[in-house]
C-alpha positions, 0 to 999 in steps of 0.5 A, a space after each residue: 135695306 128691309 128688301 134685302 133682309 125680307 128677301 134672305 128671310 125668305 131664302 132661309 126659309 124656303 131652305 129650311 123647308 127644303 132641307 126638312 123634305 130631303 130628311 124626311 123623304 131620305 128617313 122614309 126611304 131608309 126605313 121602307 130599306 130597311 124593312 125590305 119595302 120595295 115600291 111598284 115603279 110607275 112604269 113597269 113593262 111586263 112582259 119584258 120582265 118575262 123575257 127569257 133572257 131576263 128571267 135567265 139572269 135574274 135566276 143567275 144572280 145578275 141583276 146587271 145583265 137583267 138591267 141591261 136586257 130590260 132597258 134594251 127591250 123596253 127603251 128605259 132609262 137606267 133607273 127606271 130599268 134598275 127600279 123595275 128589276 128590283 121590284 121583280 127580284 121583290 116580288 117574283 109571284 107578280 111576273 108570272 101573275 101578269 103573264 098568266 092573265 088574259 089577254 081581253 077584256 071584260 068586252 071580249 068576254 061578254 062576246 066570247 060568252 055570247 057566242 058560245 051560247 048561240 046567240 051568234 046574231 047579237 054580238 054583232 050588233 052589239 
């Protein structure tokens, strides 16, 4: 019998812990709601998320059809899609921002640099 009752000791403790975490997390969740705090998603593509068709419906005010071109052009689930296009919806500065970016790297930059320098032997070795 003392099996048994250190077994449901332990289920009763492990639910308590879980319900907590359910709290907590939910309490979290509502203050960064209330507070208008939107998390970056772990997975947001870009340059998706300036698409023309995208950027149409989110300046129409239909974040259903943005979700639905998203998740076409990027293959997301519907979550990860709603997620990424409320993060934009949050934080428009960010769409463009990434769009204007260069499309190299600091390793493209230094040959670019070397290039127009005249020293045209170097980057080829390098």
């Amino acid at each position: 019998m003392a099996g048994l009752e250190l077994v449901l000791i332990f289920v009763g403790v492990v639910a308590a812990f879980l319900a907590l975490n359910y709290f907590l997390v939910t309490k979290q969740e509502r203050e960064e709601a209330r507070l208008g705090i939107v998390r970056q998603p772990p997975e947001i593509d870009w340059s998706a998320l300036s698409d023309e068709r995208i950027q149409d419906a989110l300046d129409k005010g239909n974040k259903i059809e943005a979700i639905k071109v998203y998740r076409e052009l990027t293959g997301l689930g519907l979550k990860e899609a709603k997620d990424a296009i409320e993060y934009a919806q949050a934080n428009p500065e960010l769409v463009g921002e990434k769009k204007k970016r260069a499309a190299y790297d600091t390793m493209d930059a230094v040959i670019c640099d070397m290039i127009q320098e005249g020293r045209i032997d170097e980057p080829i070795e390098f």
